[in-house]
MARNUMI-530080 format. One line per 10 residues: number of its first residue (from 1); their letters; for each residue x, y, z of C-alpha. Coordinates in steps of 0.5 Angstrom, whole numbers, plus 500, padded with zeros to 3 digits. Example, Ala and Ser with C-alpha at 12.3 -4.5 7.8 and 13.67 -1.06 7.14 Angstrom:
<rs>
1	AS	525/491/516; 527/498/514
</rs>
This chain:
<rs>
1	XXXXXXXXXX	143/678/614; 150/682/613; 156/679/613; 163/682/615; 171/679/614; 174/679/620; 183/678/619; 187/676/625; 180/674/628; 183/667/633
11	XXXXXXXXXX	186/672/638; 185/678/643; 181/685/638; 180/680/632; 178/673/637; 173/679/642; 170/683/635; 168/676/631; 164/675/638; 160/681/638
21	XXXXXXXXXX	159/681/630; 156/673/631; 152/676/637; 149/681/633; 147/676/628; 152/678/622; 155/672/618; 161/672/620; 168/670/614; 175/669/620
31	XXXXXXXXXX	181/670/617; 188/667/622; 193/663/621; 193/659/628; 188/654/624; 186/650/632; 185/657/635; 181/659/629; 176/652/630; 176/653/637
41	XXXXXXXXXX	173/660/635; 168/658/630; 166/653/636; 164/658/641; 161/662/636; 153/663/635; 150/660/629; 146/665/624; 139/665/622; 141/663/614
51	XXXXXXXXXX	148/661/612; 154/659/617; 161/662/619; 167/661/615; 173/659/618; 180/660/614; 187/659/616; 191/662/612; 198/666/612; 197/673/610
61	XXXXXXXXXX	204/674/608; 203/670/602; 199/674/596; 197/667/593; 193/665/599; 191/672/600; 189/671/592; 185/666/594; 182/668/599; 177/672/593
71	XXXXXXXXXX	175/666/590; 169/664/594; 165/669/598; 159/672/600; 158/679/599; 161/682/604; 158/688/607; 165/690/611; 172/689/611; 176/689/618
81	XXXXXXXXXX	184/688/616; 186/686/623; 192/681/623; 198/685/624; 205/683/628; 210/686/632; 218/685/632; 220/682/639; 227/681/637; 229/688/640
91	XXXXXXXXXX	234/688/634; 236/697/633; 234/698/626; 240/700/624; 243/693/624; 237/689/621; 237/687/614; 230/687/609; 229/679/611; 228/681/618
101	XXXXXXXXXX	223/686/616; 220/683/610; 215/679/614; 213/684/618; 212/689/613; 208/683/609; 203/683/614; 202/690/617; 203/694/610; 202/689/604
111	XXXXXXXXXX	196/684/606; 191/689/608; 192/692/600; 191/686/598; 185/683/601; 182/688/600; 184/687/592; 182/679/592; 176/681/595; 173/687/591
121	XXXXXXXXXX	169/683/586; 165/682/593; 165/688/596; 157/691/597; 156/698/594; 157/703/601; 161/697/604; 166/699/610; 173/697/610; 177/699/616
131	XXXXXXXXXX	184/698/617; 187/697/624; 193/701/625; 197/704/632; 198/708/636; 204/707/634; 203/709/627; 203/717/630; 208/716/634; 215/713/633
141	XXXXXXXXXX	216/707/638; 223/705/638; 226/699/639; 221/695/635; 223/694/629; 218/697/623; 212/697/626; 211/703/628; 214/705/620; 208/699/617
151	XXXXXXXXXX	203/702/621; 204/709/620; 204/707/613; 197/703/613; 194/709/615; 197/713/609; 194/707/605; 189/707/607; 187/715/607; 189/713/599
161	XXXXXXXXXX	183/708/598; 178/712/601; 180/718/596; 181/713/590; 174/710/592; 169/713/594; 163/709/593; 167/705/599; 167/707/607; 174/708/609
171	XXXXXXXXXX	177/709/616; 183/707/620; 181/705/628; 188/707/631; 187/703/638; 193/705/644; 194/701/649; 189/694/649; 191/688/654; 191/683/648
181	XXXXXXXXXX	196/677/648; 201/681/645; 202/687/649; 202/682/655; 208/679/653; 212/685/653; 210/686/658; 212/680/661; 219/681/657; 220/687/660
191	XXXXXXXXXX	219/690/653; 214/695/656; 213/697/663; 206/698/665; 206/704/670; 210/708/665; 205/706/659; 199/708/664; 202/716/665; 203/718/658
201	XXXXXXXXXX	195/716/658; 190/721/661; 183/715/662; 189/712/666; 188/705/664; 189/700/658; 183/699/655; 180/692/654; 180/688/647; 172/688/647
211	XXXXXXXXXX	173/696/646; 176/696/641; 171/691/639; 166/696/639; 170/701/636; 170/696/630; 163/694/630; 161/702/629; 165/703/624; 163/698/620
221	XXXXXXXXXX	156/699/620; 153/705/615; 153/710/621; 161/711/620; 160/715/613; 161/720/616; 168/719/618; 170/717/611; 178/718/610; 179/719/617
231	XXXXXXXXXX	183/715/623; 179/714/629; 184/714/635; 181/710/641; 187/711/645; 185/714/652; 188/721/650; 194/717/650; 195/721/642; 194/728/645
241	XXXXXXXXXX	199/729/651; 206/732/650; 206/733/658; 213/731/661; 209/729/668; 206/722/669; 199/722/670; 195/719/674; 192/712/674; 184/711/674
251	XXXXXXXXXX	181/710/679; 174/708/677; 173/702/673; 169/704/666; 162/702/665; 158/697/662; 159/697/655; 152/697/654; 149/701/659; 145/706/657
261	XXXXXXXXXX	146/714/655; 142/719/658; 144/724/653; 143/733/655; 143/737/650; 144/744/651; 147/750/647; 142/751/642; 136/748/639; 136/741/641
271	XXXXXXXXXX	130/739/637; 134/736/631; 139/732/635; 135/728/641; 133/722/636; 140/721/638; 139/717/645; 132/718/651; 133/724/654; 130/720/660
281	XXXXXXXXXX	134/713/662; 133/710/669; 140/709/672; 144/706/672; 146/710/666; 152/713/663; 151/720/663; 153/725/657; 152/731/655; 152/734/647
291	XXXXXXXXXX	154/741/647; 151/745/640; 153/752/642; 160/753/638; 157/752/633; 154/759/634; 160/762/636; 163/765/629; 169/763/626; 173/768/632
301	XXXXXXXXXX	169/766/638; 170/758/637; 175/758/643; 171/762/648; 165/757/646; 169/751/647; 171/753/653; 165/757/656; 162/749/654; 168/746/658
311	XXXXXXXXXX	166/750/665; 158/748/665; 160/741/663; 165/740/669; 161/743/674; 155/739/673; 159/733/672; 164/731/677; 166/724/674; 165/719/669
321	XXXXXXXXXX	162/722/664; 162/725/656; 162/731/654; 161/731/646; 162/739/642; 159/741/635; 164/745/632; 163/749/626; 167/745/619; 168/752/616
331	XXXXXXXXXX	175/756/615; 176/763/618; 174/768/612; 180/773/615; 187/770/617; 187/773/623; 181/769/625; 184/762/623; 188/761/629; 182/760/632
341	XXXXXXXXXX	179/753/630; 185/750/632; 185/753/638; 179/750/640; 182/743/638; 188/744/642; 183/745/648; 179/739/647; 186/735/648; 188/738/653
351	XXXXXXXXXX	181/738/657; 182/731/656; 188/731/659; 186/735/665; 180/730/667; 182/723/665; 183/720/672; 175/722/673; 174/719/667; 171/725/663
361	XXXXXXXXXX	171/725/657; 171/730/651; 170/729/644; 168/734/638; 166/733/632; 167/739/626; 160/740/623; 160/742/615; 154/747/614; 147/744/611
371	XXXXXXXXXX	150/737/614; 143/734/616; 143/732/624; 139/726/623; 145/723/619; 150/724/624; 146/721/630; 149/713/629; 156/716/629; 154/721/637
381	XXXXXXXXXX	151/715/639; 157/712/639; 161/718/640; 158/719/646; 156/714/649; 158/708/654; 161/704/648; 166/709/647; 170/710/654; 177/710/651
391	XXXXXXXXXX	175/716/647; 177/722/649; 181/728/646; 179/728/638; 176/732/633; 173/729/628; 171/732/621; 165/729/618; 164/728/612; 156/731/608
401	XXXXXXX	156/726/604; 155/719/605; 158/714/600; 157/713/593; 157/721/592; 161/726/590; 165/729/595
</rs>
């Protein structure tokens, strides 16, 4: 049985992702300060086969209660630092003092740190930690006091330990707009404004807490290694559009998150890569299509091969549906050449833009040479698949190496 620490587990992401991980039959140990929210979870939860759910209610402000949170445990096969907080006063930073802030700061910056450090002793050789920062840790949100600023620092932490620690698997999920509790208070407070949040986002929606569930659930199984030091923003594009225009909202509902994949892979030898879904799925299903050939594409022809993937894609699919490409990890042996590969992440984003309101979606995973295909299945499964709707628009770089060897 494995076993995953969940922080700020009584509401909205944490409260969704508690029930998906004792669902799936994972101990689960839930970390929140609202003691009545946090029983009233544990009481809905399945039990596991072999050992009981732990409930603690503490204050993760305070280092002493978080230092005793080391002092019994189970070995824990992932850590999700999920409790975080915003500032509501309104206050422009300027005009607040260190006290205003402090809290916040504790919560978002300092406690994930220091769970993760009362916690060490437990941790099982390739355990997962994933930190849950923000969208607004990429993009500055005024009027929020530090938030965006502890969570832009969160991120920076968190890229830190997974350099300092290897033998862990690290990763940040910077979630975009989610209909939690909090969101729908300041939305009721005037503090944000619906339609202005949904035209800054190409999938044209807020997504539901269970999707980032979901996200969480991937990243901390094994098949996150890859992403090692990385930051998975699940934001509905929302991170890569620089458009003065409002985009259009969604006008499709997304699917079951567990519908199945019908995966096509084209563009190559797709023999190494169709363990990663059934080619054949009886419907309903969602479709998705892998797409090799930029890999092939040399270091000066990435661009046109991103492109050429995109326009095979679109005319096949009209609407719901992904798109995931494999791009070459290797830098441009001449300079000339090195403008490239940036280009083509540019036009992964702005695909993203450009279909979102049909709910297409465009991802793309930079491949090191040698990497064995088999070994990034668990990661295009949910890349590419259903439980990954609110994705589109990232590259991610893949690490070779799983943890606990040298990178």
């Amino acid at each position: 049985m494995q076993t995953v620490l969940i922080t700020g587990a009584a509401s909205g992401i944490g409260r969704d992702t508690a029930r998906l991980f004792a669902g799936a039959g994972w101990q689960c140990v839930l970390v929140d300060r609202n003691a009545p929210a946090l029983q009233q979870l544990g009481r809905s939860l399945p039990a596991p086969a072999s050992a009981p759910h732990r409930l603690w209610a503490i204050d993760l402000t305070d280092p002493a209660q978080i230092a005793a949170l080391g002092d019994d445990l189970p070995a824990l096969d992932a850590i999700l630092n999920n409790a975080g907080m915003s500032d509501a006063s309104n206050t422009p930073l300027a005009d607040q003092d260190a006290a205003q802030m402090a809290r916040l700061l504790a919560l978002n910056l300092a406690a994930p740190a220091a769970v993760v450090d009362a916690c060490g002793p437990r941790l099982k050789p390739g355990a997962r930690i994933v930190n849950v920062a923000s969208g607004a840790g990429l993009h500055a949100i005024p009027w929020r006091g530090a938030y965006s600023p502890s969570k832009a620092g969160l991120i920076a932490q968190s890229l830190a330990l997974a350099q300092a620690r290897p033998d862990l698997c690290v990763t940040v999920l910077a979630p975009g707009f989610v209909r939690t509790e909090l969101v729908d208070g300041l939305i009721q407070a005037g503090r944000l404004q619906p339609a202005g949040a949904l035209g800054k986002i190409p999938l044209g929606r807020m997504a539901a807490p269970d999707e980032m569930a979901q996200a969480l659930y991937f990243l901390a199984s094994t098949g996150a290694a890859p992403l090692h030091g990385q930051v998975l923003a699940v934001n509905g594009g929302s991170s890569v559009y620089g458009g003065s225009q409002p985009l259009p909202p969604a006008t499709l509902q997304p699917q079951p998150l567990d519908t199945p994949m019908h995966l096509e892979v084209c563009g190559g030898d797709g023999d190494a890569w169709q363990g990663v879904a059934p080619t054949t799925v009886a419907p309903p299903h969602y479709a998705a299509c892998l797409d090799l050939s930029p890999l092939h594409g040399g270091s000066a022809g990435v661009l046109q091969a991103v492109h050429a993937a995109a326009a095979r894609f679109a005319a096949r699919y009209p609407q719901q549906a992904s798109l995931t490409l494999l791009l070459p990890a290797a830098p441009a042996r001449r300079w000339q050449d090195a403008g490239d590969g940036a280009a083509a992440r540019m036009l992964v984003s702005t695909l993203a833009c450009e279909w979102g309101s049909r709910a297409l979606r465009i991802n793309a995973l930079e491949v090191p040479a040698g990497v064995q295909p088999r070994s990034l299945h668990p990661l295009l499964r949910f890349v590419c698949g259903s439980a990954a709707q609110y994705l589109t628009g990232q590259t991610l770089r893949c690490s070779a190496a799983a943890p606990g060897t040298p990178r």
